[in-house]
N, C-alpha and C positions, 0 to 999 in steps of 0.2 A: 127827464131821462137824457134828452141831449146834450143838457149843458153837461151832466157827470160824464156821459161820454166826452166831450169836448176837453174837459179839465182833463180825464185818464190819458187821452190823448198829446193832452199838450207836457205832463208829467213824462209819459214814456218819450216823447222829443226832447225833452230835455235830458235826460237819461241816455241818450243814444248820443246827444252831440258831447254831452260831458265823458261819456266813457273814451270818443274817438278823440276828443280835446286832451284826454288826460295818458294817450296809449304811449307817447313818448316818455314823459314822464317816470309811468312801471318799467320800462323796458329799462329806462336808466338806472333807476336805483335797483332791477333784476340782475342789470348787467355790473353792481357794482357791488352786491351783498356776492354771487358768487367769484368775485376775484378780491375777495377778503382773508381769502387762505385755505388751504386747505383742510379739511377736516381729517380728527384722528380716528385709526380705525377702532370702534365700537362706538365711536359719537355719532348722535344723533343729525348733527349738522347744522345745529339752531345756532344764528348770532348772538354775541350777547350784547346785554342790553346797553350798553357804554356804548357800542359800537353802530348800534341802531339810534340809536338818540342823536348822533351827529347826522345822519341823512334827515332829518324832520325837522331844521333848525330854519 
C-alpha cells in the first residue's frame, strides 16, 4: 500500500512541475491563436487547421 501511495504521489509531482514548466508555453500560443484575426460575426471562432498546424511544428 505504500509504495502505490509513493508512486501516486510521485506521478501527481510530476504533473504539477510539468503543468507550471509548461504555463508559459499556453499562454504563448493563447496569446497568439487570439491575435490571429478577428472572427466574423455568427462564426464560431475556431482556428483553422492550416493555421494551427504551424504553432505545433
Amino acid at each position: 500500500m505504500k509504495s502505490l501511495l509513493q508512486a501516486c504521489a510521485h506521478i501527481s509531482n510530476h504533473l504539477d512541475y510539468t503543468k507550471k514548466a509548461r504555463k508559459s508555453d499556453d499562454e504563448w500560443l493563447e496569446t497568439q491563436l487570439r491575435i490571429v484575426g478577428p472572427v466574423a460575426p455568427g462564426a464560431d471562432g475556431a482556428v483553422l487547421a492550416s493555421q494551427l498546424n504551424k504553432y505545433f511544428r
